[in-house]
FILUM-37346 format. One record per residue (C-alpha): x, y, z; residue number from 1; chain; residue in three letters. Coordinates in steps of 0.05 Angstrom, whole numbers. Layout:
<rs>
c1 c2 c3 sedo lomar milo
X Y Z NUM A ALA
...
</rs>
This chain:
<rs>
c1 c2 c3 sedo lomar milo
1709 3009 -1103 1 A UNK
1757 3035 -1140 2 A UNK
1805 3072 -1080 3 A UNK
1798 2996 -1054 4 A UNK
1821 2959 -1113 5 A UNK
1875 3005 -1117 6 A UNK
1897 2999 -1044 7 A UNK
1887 2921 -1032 8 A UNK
1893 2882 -1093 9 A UNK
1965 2858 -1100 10 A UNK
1968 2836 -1171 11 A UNK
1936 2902 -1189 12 A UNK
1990 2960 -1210 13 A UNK
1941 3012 -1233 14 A UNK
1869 3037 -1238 15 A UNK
1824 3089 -1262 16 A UNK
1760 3098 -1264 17 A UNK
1720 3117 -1331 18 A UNK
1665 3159 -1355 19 A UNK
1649 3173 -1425 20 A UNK
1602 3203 -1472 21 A UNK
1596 3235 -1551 22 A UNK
1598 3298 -1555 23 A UNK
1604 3346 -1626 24 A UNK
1680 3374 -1624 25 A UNK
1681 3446 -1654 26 A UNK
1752 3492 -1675 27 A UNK
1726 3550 -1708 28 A UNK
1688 3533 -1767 29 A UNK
1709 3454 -1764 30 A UNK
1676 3409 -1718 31 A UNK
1679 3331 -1712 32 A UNK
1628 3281 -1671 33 A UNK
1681 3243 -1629 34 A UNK
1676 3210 -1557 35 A UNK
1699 3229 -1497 36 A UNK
1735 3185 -1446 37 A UNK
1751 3201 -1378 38 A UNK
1799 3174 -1332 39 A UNK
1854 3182 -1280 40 A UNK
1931 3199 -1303 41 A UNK
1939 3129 -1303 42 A UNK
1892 3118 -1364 43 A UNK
1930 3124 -1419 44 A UNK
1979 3077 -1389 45 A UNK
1930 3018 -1377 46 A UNK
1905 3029 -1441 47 A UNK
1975 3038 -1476 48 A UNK
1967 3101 -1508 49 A UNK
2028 3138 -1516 50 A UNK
2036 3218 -1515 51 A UNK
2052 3243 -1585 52 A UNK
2053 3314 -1552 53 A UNK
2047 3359 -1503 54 A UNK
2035 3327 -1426 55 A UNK
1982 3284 -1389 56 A UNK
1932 3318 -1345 57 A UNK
1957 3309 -1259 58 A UNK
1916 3293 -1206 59 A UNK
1905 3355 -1185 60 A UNK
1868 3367 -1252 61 A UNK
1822 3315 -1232 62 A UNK
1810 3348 -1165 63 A UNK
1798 3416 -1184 64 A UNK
1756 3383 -1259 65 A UNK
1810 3419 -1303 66 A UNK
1778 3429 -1366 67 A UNK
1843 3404 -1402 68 A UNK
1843 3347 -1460 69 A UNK
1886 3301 -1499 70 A UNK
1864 3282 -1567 71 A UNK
1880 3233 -1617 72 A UNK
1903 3245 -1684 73 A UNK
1835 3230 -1725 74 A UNK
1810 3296 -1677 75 A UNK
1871 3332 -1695 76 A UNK
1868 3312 -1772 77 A UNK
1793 3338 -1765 78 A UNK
1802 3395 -1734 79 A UNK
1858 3438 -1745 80 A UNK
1895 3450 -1806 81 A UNK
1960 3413 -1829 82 A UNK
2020 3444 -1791 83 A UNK
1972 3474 -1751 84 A UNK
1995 3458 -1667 85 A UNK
1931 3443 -1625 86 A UNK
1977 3446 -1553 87 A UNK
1950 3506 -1528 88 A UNK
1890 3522 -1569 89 A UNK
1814 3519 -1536 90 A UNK
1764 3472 -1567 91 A UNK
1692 3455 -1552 92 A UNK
1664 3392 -1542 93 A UNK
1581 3409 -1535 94 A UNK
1586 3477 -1496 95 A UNK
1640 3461 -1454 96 A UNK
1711 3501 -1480 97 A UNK
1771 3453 -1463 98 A UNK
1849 3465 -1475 99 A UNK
1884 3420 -1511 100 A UNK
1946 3400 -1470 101 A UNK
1974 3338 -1514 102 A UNK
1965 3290 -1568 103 A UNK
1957 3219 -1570 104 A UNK
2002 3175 -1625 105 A UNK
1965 3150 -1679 106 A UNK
1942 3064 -1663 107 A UNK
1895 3068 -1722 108 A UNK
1837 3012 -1717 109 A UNK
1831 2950 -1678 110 A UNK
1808 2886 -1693 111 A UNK
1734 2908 -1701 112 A UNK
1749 2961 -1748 113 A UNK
1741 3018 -1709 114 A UNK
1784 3079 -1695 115 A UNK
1829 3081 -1636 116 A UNK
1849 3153 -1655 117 A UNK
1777 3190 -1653 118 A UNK
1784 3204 -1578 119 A UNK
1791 3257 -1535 120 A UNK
1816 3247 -1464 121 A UNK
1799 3288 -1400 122 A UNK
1794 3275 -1328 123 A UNK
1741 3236 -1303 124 A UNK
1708 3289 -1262 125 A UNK
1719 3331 -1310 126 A UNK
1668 3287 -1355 127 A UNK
1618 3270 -1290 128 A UNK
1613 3335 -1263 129 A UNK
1622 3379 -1328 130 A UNK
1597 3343 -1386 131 A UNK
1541 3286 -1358 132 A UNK
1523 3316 -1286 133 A UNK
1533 3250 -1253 134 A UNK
1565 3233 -1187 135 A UNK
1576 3161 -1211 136 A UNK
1635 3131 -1252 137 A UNK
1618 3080 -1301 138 A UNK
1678 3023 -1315 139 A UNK
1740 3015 -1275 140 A UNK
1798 3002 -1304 141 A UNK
1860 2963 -1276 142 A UNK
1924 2935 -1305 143 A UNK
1953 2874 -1271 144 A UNK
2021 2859 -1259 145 A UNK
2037 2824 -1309 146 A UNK
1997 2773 -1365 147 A UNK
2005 2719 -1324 148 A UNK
1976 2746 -1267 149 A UNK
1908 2770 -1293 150 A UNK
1873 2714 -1265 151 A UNK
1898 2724 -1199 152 A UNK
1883 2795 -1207 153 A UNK
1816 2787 -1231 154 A UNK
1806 2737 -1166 155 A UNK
1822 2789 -1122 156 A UNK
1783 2844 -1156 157 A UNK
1722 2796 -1147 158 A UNK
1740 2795 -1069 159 A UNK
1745 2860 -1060 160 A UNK
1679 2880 -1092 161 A UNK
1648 2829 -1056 162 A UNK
1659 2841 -988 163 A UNK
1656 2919 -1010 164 A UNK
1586 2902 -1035 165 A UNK
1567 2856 -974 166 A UNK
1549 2807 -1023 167 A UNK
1536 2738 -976 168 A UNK
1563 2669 -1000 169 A UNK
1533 2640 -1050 170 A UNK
1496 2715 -1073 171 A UNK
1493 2736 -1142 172 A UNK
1549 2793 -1155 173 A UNK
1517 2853 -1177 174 A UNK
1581 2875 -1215 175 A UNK
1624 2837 -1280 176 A UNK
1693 2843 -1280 177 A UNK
1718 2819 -1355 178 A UNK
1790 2803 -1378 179 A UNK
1816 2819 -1445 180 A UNK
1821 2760 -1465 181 A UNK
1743 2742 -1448 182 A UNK
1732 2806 -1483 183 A UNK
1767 2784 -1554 184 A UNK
1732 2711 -1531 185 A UNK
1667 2741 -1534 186 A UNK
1675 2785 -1601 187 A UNK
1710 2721 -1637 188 A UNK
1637 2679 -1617 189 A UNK
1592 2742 -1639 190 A UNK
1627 2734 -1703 191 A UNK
1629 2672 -1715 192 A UNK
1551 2664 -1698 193 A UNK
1543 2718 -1754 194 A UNK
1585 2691 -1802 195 A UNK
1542 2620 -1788 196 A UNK
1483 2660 -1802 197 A UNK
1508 2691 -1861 198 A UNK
1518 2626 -1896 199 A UNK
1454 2596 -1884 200 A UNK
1423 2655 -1912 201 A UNK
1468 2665 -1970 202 A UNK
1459 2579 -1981 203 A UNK
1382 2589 -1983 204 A UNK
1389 2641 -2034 205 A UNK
1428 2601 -2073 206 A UNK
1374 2539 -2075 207 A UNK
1328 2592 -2091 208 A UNK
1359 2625 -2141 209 A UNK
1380 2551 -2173 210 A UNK
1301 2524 -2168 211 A UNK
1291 2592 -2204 212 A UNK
1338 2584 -2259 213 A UNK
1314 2515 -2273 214 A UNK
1241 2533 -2276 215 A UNK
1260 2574 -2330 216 A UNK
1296 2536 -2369 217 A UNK
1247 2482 -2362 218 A UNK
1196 2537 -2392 219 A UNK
1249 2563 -2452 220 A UNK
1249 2485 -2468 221 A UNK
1174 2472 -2473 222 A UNK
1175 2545 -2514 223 A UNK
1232 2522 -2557 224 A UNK
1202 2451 -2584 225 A UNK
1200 2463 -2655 226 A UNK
1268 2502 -2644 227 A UNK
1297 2439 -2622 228 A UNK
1267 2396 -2680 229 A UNK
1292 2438 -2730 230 A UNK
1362 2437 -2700 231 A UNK
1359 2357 -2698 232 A UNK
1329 2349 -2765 233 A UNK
1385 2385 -2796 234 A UNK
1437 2353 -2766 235 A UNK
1447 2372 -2692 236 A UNK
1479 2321 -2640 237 A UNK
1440 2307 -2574 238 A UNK
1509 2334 -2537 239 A UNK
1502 2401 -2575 240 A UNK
1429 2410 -2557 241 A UNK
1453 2389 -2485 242 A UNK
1519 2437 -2486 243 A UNK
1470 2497 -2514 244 A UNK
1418 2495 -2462 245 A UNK
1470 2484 -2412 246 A UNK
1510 2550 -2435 247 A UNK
1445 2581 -2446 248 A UNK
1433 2564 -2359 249 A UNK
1509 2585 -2344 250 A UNK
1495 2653 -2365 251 A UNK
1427 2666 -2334 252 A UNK
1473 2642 -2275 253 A UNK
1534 2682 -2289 254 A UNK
1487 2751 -2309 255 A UNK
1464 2744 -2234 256 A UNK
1518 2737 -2204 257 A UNK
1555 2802 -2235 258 A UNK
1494 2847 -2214 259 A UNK
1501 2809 -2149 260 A UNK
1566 2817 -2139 261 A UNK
1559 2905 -2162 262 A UNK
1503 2910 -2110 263 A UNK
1545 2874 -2056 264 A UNK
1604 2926 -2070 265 A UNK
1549 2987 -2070 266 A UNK
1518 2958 -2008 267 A UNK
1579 2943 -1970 268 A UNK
1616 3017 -1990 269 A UNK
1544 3053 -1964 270 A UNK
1550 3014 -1896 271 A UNK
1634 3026 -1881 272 A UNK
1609 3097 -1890 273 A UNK
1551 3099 -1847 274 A UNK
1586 3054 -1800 275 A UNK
1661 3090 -1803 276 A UNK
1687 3017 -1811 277 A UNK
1747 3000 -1871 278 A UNK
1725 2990 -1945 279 A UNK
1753 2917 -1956 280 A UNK
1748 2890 -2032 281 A UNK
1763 2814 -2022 282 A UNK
1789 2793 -2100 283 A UNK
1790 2724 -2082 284 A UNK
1709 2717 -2057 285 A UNK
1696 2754 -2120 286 A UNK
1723 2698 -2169 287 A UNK
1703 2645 -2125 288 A UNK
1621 2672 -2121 289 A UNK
1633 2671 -2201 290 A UNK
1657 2593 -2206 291 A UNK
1593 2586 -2161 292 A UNK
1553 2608 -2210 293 A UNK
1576 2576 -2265 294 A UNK
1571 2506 -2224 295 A UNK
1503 2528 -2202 296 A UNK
1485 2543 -2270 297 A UNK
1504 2475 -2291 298 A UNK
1460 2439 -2237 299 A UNK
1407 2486 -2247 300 A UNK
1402 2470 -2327 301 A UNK
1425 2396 -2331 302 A UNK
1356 2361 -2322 303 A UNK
1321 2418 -2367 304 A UNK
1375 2409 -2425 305 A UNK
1364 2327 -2413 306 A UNK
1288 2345 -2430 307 A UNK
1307 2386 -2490 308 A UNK
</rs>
């Protein structure tokens, strides 16, 4: 499939095929749970990586399964002391020794959060025959001419798998090719269906938490008769019965939200660590989930201070 992409689609300028698997990386005493990609030379081009330095890997490293590497810089920060070279030096990755024959410059993380510099690249046989034992490739990837032409690209690619495939008119394809645009399509909809979800939970909460509140107060009101009557008979106002209950709701309201908002910044740190995603502290979310509380607060308490 992949030899006939490469030799009949037009729009098509380069392909590669890819395998990959994780592997533990180990220099000496340091070692570092990465991925491995592999690919032909023409990888790091579709995928616009850039040599830092050292070389790419040839074709006749895939032929002969070179055990040669390029890594990016989260591997090199990992694994080998600052001013420290890795060209030249042998690492493992599982029990297979590789030499280090470039480095990748950093891209840091993409849209999703995740690293685009804890990689190590080898050739593709390398990774079937060496690492995973397979005779199959996994992905292909291809760069089209130009942006304008991935459609027609993508058109062709279709074609040629199809007829490659002996797929009859009308048949089900038993392949997917996907753009990168359908790609960042499909992660935009995944997040936005979470982020839907998200609120409906975090809006039930909040009519629970406000029935909650209320219920109490409703209770400190029936507890607090005499309180009240004592208050009145003195002198009090109905508005400053009214404002004190009301205050009185605000911060029940307010005291939840602040160990609310500490176990949401606990939570969140535990899961960017367990998840190797960024540690984002949004300021703005933080006063707004405050004024929330204070309004909720207010509805929560109005109809118990009325009854008080």
């Amino acid at each position: 499939d992949c030899e006939l992409i490469e030799k009949n689609a037009k729009n098509v300028t380069m392909v590669s095929p890819v395998v990959n698997s994780g592997g533990q990386l180990v220099n000496g005493s340091k070692n570092w749970s990465g991925t491995v990609y592999g690919g032909s030379p023409d990888y790091l081009e579709i995928r616009k990586y850039e040599i830092a330095t050292g070389v790419n890997f040839t074709n006749e490293d895939v032929k002969k399964y070179a055990k040669v590497g390029l890594i990016g810089q989260t591997i090199v920060e990992e694994l080998f002391d600052d001013g420290e070279g890795p060209i030249g030096k042998t690492i493992r990755v599982g029990n297979m020794p590789f030499k280090v024959i470039g480095t990748l410059k950093e891209r840091g993380e993409n849209s999703m959060g995740m690293d685009q510099d804890d990689l190590v690249v080898m050739p593709y046989s390398t990774v079937q025959k060496r690492m995973l034992g397979v005779d199959y490739i996994q992905q292909i990837v291809c760069s089209a001419a130009s942006e304008n032409l991935a459609e027609a690209a993508v058109e062709e690619i279709e074609n040629i798998l199809r007829a490659s495939h002996k797929i009859p008119e009308g048949g089900d394809d038993d392949f997917d090719v996907r753009t990168q645009q359908e790609m960042l399509e499909m992660m935009t909809s995944m997040t936005s269906m979470i982020t839907t979800v998200l609120i409906a939970i975090a809006l039930i909460s909040l009519l629970v938490g406000v029935i909650g509140i209320m219920n109490i107060m409703y209770v400190t009101v029936t507890e607090r008769t005499k309180e009240i009557g004592l208050r009145m008979s003195i002198g009090a106002k109905n508005a400053a019965i009214l404002m004190q209950f009301l205050t009185e709701s605000m911060i029940l309201s307010l005291i939840g939200g602040i160990l609310g908002v500490i176990l949401g910044l606990v939570l969140s740190y535990v899961v960017s660590l367990a998840m190797s995603l960024p540690y984002v502290v949004n300021v703005l979310w933080m006063v707004l989930s405050f004024v929330s509380c204070a309004i909720l607060g207010l509805i929560a308490g109005f109809f118990p201070a009325l009854k008080a």
